[in-house]
N, C-alpha and C positions, 0 to 999 in steps of 0.2 A: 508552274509550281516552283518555288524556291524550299531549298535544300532542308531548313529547317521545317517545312510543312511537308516532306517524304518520309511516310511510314515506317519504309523500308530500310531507312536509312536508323543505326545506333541514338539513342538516347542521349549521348554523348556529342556524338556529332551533329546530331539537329542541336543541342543546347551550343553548339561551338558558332555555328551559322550564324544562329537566331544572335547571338551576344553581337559579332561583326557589324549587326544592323542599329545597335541600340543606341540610344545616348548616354550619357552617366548617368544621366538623371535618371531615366526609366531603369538602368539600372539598378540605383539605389533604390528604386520603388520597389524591386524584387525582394530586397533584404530589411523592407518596415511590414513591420505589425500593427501598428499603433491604436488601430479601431478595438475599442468595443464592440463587438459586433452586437448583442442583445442591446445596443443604445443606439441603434441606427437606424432602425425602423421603429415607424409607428401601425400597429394595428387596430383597424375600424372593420368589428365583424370576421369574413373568411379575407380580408380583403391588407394586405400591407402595401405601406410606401416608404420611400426611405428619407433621410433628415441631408437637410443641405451640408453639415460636416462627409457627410460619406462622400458625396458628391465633389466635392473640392476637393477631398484627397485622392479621388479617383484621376479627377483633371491633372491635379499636380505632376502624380507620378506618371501618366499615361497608364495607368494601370493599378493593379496592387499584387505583390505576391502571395500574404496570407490575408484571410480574417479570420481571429480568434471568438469563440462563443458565441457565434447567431443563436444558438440552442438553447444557450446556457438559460437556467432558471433558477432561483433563488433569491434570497431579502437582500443580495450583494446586488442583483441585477434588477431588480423589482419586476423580473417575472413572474405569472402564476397560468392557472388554466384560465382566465380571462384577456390575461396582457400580452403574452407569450404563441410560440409555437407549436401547435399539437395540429395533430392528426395530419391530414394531405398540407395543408399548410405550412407545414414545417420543410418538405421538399420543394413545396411551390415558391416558398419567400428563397430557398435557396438558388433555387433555379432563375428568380427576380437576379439574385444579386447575380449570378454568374452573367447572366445575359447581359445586365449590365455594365459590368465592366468590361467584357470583352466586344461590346461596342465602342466602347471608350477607350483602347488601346488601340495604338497605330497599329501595332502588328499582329493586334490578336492573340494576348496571350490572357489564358485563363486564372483565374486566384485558389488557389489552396483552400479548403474548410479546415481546422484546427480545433479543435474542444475539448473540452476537460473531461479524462476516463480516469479517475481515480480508483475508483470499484465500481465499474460501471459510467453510461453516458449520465451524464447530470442534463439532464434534459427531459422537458414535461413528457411521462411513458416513458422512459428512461431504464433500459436494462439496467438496475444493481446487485451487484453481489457485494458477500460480508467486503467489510475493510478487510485491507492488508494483515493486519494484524491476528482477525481473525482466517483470513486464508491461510497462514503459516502454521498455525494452531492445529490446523487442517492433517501439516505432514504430506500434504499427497498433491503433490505438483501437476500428473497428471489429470486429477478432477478439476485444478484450478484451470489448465490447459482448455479444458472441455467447456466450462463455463467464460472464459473470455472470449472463445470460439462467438455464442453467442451472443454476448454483447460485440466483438469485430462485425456479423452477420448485422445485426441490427443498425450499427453505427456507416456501415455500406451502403443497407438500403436508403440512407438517409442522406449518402452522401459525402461523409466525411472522408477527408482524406488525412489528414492527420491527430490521432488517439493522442492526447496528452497522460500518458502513464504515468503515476507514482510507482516505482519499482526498484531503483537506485538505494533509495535511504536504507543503514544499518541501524537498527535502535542502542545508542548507548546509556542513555538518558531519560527514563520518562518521565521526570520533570515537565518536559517539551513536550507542548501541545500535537505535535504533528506523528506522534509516537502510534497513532493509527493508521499513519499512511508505510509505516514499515515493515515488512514482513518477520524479522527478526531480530537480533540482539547478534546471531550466528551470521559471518557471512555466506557461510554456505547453504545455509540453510537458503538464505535470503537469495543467494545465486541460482538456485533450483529453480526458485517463485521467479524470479524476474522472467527467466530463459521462459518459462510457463505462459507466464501473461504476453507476455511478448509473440512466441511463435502461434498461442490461441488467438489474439485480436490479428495479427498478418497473416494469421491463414483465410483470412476472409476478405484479404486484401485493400486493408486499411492497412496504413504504416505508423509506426508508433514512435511517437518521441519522448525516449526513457526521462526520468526525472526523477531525481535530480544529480549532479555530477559536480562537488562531490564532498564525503566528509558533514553533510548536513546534519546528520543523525548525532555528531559528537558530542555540539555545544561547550559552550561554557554555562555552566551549570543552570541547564534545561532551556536556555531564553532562546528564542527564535530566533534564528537568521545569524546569530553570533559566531563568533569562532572558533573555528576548530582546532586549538592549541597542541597540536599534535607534529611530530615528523613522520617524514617521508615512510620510514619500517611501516609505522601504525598507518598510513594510508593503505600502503600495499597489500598489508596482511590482514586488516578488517573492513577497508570504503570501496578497495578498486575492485576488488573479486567480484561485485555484482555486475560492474561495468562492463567489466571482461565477458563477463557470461551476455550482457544484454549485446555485445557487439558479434558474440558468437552465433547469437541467435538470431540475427541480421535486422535490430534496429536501424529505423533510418535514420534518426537524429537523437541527439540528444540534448538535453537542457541544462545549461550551466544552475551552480547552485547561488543563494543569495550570500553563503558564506566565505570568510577568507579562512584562508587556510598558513598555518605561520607567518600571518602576515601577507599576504597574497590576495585578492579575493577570485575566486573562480571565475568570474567573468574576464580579470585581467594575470589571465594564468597560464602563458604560452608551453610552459611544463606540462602542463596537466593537459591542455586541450590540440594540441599538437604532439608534443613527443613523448606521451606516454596514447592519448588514443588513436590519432593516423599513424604515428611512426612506430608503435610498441603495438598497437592491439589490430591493426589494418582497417582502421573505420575509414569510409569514403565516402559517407552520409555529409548532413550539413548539421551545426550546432546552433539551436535556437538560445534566446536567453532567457531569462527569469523575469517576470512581468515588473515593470519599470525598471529593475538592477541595470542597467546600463547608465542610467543617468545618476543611478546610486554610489557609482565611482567616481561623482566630485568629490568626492570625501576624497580622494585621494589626489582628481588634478584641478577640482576649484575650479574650472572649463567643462560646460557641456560641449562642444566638440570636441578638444580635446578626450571626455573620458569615450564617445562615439569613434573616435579613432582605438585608443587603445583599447578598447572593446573586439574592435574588427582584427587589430593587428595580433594580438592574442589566440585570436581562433572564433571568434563571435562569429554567425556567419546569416544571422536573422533575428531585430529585433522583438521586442515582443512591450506594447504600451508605452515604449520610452518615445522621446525627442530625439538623443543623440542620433541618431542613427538616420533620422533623417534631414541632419543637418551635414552627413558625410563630404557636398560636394565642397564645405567651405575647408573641411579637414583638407581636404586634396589639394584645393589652392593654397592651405597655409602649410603643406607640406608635413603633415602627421600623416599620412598614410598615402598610397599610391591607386591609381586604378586597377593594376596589376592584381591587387588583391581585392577589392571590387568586384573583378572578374572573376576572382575565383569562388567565393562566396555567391556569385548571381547564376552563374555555372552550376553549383549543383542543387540550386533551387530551382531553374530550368531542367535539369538534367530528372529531375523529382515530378514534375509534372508530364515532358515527356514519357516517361517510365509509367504513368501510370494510364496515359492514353487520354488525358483530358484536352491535348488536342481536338484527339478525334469525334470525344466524346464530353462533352464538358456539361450535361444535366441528365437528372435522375430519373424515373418516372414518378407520376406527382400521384403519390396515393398514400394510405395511412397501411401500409403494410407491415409497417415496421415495427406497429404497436402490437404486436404479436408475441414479441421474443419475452414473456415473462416467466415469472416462476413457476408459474402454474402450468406452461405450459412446457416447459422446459426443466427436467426432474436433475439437471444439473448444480443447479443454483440452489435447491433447496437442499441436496446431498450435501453441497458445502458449508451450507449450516449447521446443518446436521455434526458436519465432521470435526468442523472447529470446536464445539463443545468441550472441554475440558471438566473432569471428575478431581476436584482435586484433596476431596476428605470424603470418605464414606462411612462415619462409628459404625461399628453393630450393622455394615449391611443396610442402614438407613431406606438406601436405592437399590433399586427401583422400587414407588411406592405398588402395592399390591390393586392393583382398579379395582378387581371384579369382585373384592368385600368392602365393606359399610366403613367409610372414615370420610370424618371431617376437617378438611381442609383450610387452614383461614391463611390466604393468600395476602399480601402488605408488602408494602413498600414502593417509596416513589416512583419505579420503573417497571410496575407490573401492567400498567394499563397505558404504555406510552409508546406509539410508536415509533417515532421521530428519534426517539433515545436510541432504537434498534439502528439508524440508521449511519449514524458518523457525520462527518463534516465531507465540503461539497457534494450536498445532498439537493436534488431539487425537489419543491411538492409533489406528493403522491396522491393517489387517490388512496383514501381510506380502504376499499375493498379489497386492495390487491395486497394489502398485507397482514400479520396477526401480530398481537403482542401477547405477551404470556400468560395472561389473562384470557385473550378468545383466543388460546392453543390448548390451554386448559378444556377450562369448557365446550368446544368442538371437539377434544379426542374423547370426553365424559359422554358427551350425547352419541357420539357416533359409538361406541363399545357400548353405549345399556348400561353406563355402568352405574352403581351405587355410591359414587363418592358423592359427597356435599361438600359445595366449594363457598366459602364465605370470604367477600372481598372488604379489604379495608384498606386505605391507603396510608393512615397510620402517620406519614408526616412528606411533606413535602421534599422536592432535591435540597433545597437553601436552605429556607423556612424554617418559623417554629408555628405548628401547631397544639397546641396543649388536646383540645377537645378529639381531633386527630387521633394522637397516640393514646388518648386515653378510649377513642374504640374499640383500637386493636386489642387493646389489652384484655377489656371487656370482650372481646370474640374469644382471643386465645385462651381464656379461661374452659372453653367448653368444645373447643378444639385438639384432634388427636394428633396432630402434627401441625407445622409452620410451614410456609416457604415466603420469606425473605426476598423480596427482588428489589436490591439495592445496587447504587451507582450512579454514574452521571449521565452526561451528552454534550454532544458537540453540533446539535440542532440551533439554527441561525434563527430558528422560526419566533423566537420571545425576544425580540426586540436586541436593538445592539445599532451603533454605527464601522460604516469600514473604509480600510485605506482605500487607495488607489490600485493598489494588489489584491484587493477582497481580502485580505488578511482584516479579521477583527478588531477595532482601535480603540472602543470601548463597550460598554455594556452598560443600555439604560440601570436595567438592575442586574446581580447577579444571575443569568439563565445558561452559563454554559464553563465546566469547568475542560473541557478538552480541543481542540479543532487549531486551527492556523491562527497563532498569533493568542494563543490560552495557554499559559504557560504557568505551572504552579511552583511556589516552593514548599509546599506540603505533597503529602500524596496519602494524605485519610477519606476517606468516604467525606463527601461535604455535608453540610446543614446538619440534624440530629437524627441522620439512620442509624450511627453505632448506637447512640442512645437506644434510639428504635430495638435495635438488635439489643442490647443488655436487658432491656426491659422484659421485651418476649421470652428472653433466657430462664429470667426469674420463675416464668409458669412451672418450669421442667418440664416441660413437653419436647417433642425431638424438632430442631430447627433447619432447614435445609435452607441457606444461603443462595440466590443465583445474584452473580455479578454482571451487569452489563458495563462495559465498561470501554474507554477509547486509549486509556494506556494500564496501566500498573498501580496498585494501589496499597497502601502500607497491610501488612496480614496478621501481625501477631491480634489485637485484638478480634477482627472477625473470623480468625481461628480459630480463637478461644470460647466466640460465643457460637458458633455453629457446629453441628453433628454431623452435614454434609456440604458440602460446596462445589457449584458448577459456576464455572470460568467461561463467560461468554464476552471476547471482544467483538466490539459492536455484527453481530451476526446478520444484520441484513434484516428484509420484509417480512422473510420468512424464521425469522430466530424464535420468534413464540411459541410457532409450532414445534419446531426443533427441540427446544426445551421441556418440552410437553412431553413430546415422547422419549425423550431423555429419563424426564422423571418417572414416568409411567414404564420404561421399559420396553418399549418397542425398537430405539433404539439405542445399544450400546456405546458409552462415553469413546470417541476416537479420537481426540483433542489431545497433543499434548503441547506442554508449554512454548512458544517461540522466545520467551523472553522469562527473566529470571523474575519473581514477584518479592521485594523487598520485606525483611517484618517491617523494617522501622527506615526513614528517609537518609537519618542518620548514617545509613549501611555504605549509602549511595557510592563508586559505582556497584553493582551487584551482579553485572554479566558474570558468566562462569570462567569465559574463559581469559581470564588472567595471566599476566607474568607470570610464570616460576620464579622467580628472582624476590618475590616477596609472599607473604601471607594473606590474600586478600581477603577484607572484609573481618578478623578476626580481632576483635577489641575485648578489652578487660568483662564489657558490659554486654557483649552481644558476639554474637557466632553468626556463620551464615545463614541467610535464611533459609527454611524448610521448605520452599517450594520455588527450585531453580530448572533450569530449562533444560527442557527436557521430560519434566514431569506430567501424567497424570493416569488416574484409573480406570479401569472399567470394569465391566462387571462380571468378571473371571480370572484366572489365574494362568499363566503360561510357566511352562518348564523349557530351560534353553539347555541345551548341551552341546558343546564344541565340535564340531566335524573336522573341521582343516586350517591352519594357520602358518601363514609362513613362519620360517626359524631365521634363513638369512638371505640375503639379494643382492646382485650386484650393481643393478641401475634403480632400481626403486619401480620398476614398470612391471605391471601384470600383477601384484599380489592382492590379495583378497583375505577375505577372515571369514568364511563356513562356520554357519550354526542351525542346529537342529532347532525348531520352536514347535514347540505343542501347546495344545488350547486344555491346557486340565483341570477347566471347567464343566460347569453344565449349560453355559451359555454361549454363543456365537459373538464374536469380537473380532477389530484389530488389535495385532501385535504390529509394535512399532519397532523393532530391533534399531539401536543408534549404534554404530562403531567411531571409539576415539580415539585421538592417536596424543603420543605427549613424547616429543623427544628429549632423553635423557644426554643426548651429547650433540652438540653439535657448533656451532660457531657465533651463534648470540642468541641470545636467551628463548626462551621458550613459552611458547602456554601450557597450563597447567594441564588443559586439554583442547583440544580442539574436534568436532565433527569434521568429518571426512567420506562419510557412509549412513544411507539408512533405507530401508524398505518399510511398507505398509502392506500388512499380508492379515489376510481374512483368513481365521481357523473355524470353522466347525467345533463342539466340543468333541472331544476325544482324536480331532484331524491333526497331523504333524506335517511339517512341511521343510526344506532343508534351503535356508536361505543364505544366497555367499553376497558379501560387501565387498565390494570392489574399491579397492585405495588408489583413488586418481594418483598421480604419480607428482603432481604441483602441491599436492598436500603432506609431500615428502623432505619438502626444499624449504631453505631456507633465504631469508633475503640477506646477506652478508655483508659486512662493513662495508663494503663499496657498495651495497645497494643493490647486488647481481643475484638474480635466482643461483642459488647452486644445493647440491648435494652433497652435505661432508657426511663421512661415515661415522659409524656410532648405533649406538642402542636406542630402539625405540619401544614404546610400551603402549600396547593398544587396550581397550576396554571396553566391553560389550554391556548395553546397558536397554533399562527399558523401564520407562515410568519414573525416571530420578536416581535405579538403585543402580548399581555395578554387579552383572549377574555373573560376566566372566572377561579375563583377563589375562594378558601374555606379554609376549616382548620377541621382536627382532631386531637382527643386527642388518645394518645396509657397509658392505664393505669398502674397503676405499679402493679409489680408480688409480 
């Protein structure tokens, strides 16, 4: 037995062996991705074989380290439940490839699975939950924990060894199509969620490779992939805080982003992928890259090997669809990079496979067990829908509507009967059964209660579209209708047609069918085609209007504020969001949703996060104020009384203090209370936000139940990043602010003394 095939021997030191034996070649075979994997077989029946590309590349390198997307399904991949992998099938083609490549390595070494978890596996029976968006919406880290669990569990029995997470991005932008794979606008907020998604999918012992790193979320006004025109302060204090969190929580890789950052691009960004994550945060993972973005740095060296080198010497340490990277060995003879570093980059993608025992163990058992982890069966994923709902107007108590007496309901709007719109971008085919749309959530919770509602559907006008005969239904319903519900908004459904890059990024669109997803990028942000119309026109009946928005970022509000009596804020909530909504409205359950991200009146406003400079007035013009519905916002259906219990007055290191408050439910209905704590420092060494989160719990009251909840102020959200760029703590007055739904319920200040 040699050294690297002993059990008992460190991870480390069988990958130190095994490297002694290799050549550079097979080497660099460890650090390409290059395959497609959904383009490598073909299936005839339960039966697949693989395409003579795979095969060559397997001879090349003697091997492969990763393949990306065997699973993957979608109009990107032209998979479906005919062409694709489902049921035992899906382990078995995996088990093909493993087998065969590790016949075709001299020394036996097995390949990586890698696939795309954005909200779930994107793979035929495919655990999803909401988008990001809507997870944050959520507030409750640990439910999101509990439902990545099961998709980690599913995505294991399958095989995977590497989860391609979205959980990096900060929203600053929703212009930017990718504004659903974000969890927040907050980075702490967004730090809670990442840590969540990350420790649920690796408790099940799948490893997750965060995405993306870093600054994506900033843009130059909304466009995809562009730049992040920011310094270093604005990195620290809004893009690395998730990083930090996803390395705390023991990522094993992470994924460079497409963007540069003042000038830099992340991929060729030894700052950022060295001496701020191994040397400042202790990552000892490996860094993958962003699909083609390596070869996307001829823009910079005008040499595909060359940009393959500076890729590697930067911190790159695994390509992913590019060339460069496996054209490394001519880098080495012309002298742009060394094997040295080669080594080190092949090291801990060996080091990643020993760890995970695919030595010992390198296939799955071949059965469809995996198509188990659904919603239905799993009351995880549907609580998360649930939770993300956001109330964000209710006139006159509008909600919940009353079931068990006689009302007529006439339901409209392009997203009421669509499921696909529930679902967000990388998304693969569902089966119809396994999910509802707001329409059979309606109608299922009506039959199941006995109740007496009459539900009349019209769909009133399409997402783009003009329909005249359309809206001229609705209108002829709502005449004889005692309330409205509105289900308006877009999607970022690939299913209507479209071509895509090389990236699956979107490149154009037969017709208009998708105003959200990767590579949708708007510079408006109104409801598209004629829903407000839609909406003005129904306004006209005077009947009470209840607006639900499904939606994949942010959408302008002062007009659909104006024409609706109530509004629920649904980003894209998943398979289950119909039902969710259903009993939203109906009152089964109580709105727990509040805002992740600030909602604009008008584009104009744009940026609209809350937390801003002190240093200036943001968002306030001659013509407009900020808008009414900022993060942090929304309703439910009761009323809570907070009272102060305990606050600090002053401190000497900033460690240990907390903010106590009393919360009562002084309603007649059961709810969460979402207490937020923010902090806004009045002195300190360079400038401030106006506020920042730092603190929050999710606590279920009973009515009349009080409960005494303390916020804990991490002791990093006390510091400041100082002209040299150094965390520190200067002394001064700080002013905290206890809030809940949007409002400021109570409010103080301490002093941190000097050292």
């Amino acid at each position: 037995m040699e050294r690297y095939q002993d059990p008992a021997l460190s991870p480390g030191e069988r990958a130190a062996d095994l490297l002694g034996r290799m050549t550079l070649r097979e080497k660099i075979g460890q650090l390409t991705q290059r395959l497609y994997g959904f383009a490598i077989y073909e299936r005839r029946g339960q039966e697949v074989s693989f395409t003579e590309e795979f095969r060559r590349e397997v001879e090349r390198f003697g091997g492969l380290g990763a393949l990306y997307g065997l699973y993957r399904a979608d109009p990107w991949s032209g998979r479906d439940f005919s062409t694709g992998l489902d049921g035992a099938l899906a382990p078995k083609a995996r088990n093909q490839v493993q087998r065969y490549v590790l016949e075709h390595s001299r020394l036996g070494i097995p390949v990586l699975m890698s696939t795309e978890c954005p909200h779930g596996h994107q793979a035929l029976d495919g655990c999803l939950l909401p988008v990001n968006l809507a997870a944050g919406a959520s507030w409750s880290p640990g439910l999101l924990e509990e439902a990545a669990r099961i998709a980690g569990r599913q995505l294991r029995e399958m095989g995977v060894d590497l989860a391609l997470a979205s959980c990096l991005d900060v929203l600053r932008d929703p212009r930017w199509g990718r504004s659903e794979e974000c969890f927040s606008e907050d980075p702490f907020l967004a730090s809670r969620m990442a840590r969540a998604v990350i420790r649920g999918i690796q408790s099940e012992g799948v490893d997750v490779v965060a995405k993306h790193l870093c600054g994506q979320g900033e843009t130059t006004g909304g466009v995809n992939a562009s730049a992040a025109r920011i310094g270093w302060r604005e990195l620290r204090e809004i893009h690395l805080p998730p990083v930090k969190a996803a390395v705390e929580a023991g990522a094993a890789s992470f994924m460079a982003a497409y963007n540069e950052i003042d000038g830099v691009y992340c991929h060729a960004n030894p700052a950022l992928l060295r001496d701020v994550l191994r040397d400042e945060y202790g990552f000892d993972g490996f860094v993958m890259s962003d699909g083609v973005a390596i070869d996307q740095l001829d823009a910079v060296t005008g040499d595909r090997v060359a940009s393959g080198a500076l890729a590697l010497n930067a911190g790159v340490d695994m390509g992913l669809w590019d060339t460069a990277f496996g054209r490394l060995e001519e880098a080495v003879e012309r002298g742009l990079t060394d094997e040295k570093r080669i080594n080190e980059a092949a090291g801990r993608i060996l080091e990643l496979k020993f760890r995970r025992g695919l030595f010992e163990e390198p296939f799955v058992p071949e059965n469809d067990q995996w198509r188990g982890y659904t919603a239905e069966n799993y009351p995880q994923v549907k609580r998360l829908a649930e939770e993300s709902i956001v109330l964000l107007r209710n006139s006159g108590n509008l909600l919940p509507l009353d079931g068990g007496k006689p009302l007529r309901v006439l339901l409209t709007g392009p997203s009421a009967d669509d499921l696909y719109a529930q679902l967000g971008d990388y998304t693969p085919p569902v089966r119809p059964e396994t999910g509802a749309t707001v329409r059979q959530g309606l109608e299922r919770w009506i039959q199941a209660n006995g109740s007496p509602v009459e539900l009349t559907c019209r769909p009133g006008c399409s997402r783009f579209g003009s329909e005249p005969d359309q809206m001229a239904q609705a209108e002829q319903a709502a005449r004889d209708a005692d309330v409205i519900i509105a289900v308006l908004g877009g999607t970022s459904s690939r299913f209507d047609g479209g071509r895509f890059k090389d990236n699956g990024a979107l490149e154009d669109q037969e017709r208009i069918a998708m105003d959200c997803g990767e590579n949708v990028d708007t510079a408006l942000l109104r409801l598209p085609g004629q829903q407000l119309e839609l909406l003005w026109r129904l306004k006209n009946y005077g009947k009470p209007v209840i607006t639900v928005l499904i939606q994949g970022r942010p959408y302008e509000m002062s007009e659909i504020d104006e024409q609706s009596d109530a509004i629920l804020c649904c980003f894209y909530p998943g398979l289950t969001g119909g039902e969710a909504a259903a009993k939203v409205i109906f009152g089964d359950v109580a709105p727990a949703g509040r805002l992740p991200v600030s909602l604009p009146d008008h584009a104009g406003q744009l940026p609209t996060y809350y937390n801003y400079k002190d240093s200036y007035q943001g968002g306030r013009y001659y013509d407009a104020d900020r808008p009414a519905y900022t993060f942090g916002c929304g309703l439910t259906y009761t009323r809570f009384a907070y009272a102060l219990a305990d606050a600090p007055v002053s401190a000497e290191s900033g460690e240990g203090l907390a903010v106590t408050v009393s919360v009562r439910n002084a309603g007649d209905r059961a709810a969460y209370a979402v207490p937020q704590l923010y902090l806004h420092r009045t002195q300190g060494v360079v400038t401030s936000r106006v506020r920042a989160l730092c603190a929050f719990r999710k606590v279920w009251l009973e009515p009349g139940q009080e409960a005494e909840v303390c916020l804990e102020i991490p002791g990093e959200c006390l510091r400041q990043w100082g002209p040299d760029l150094r965390a520190i703590l200067p002394p001064g007055k700080i002013e905290w602010f206890v809030c809940e739904g949007g409002e400021t319920l109570l409010s103080g200040e301490f002093r941190i003394a000097g050292q």
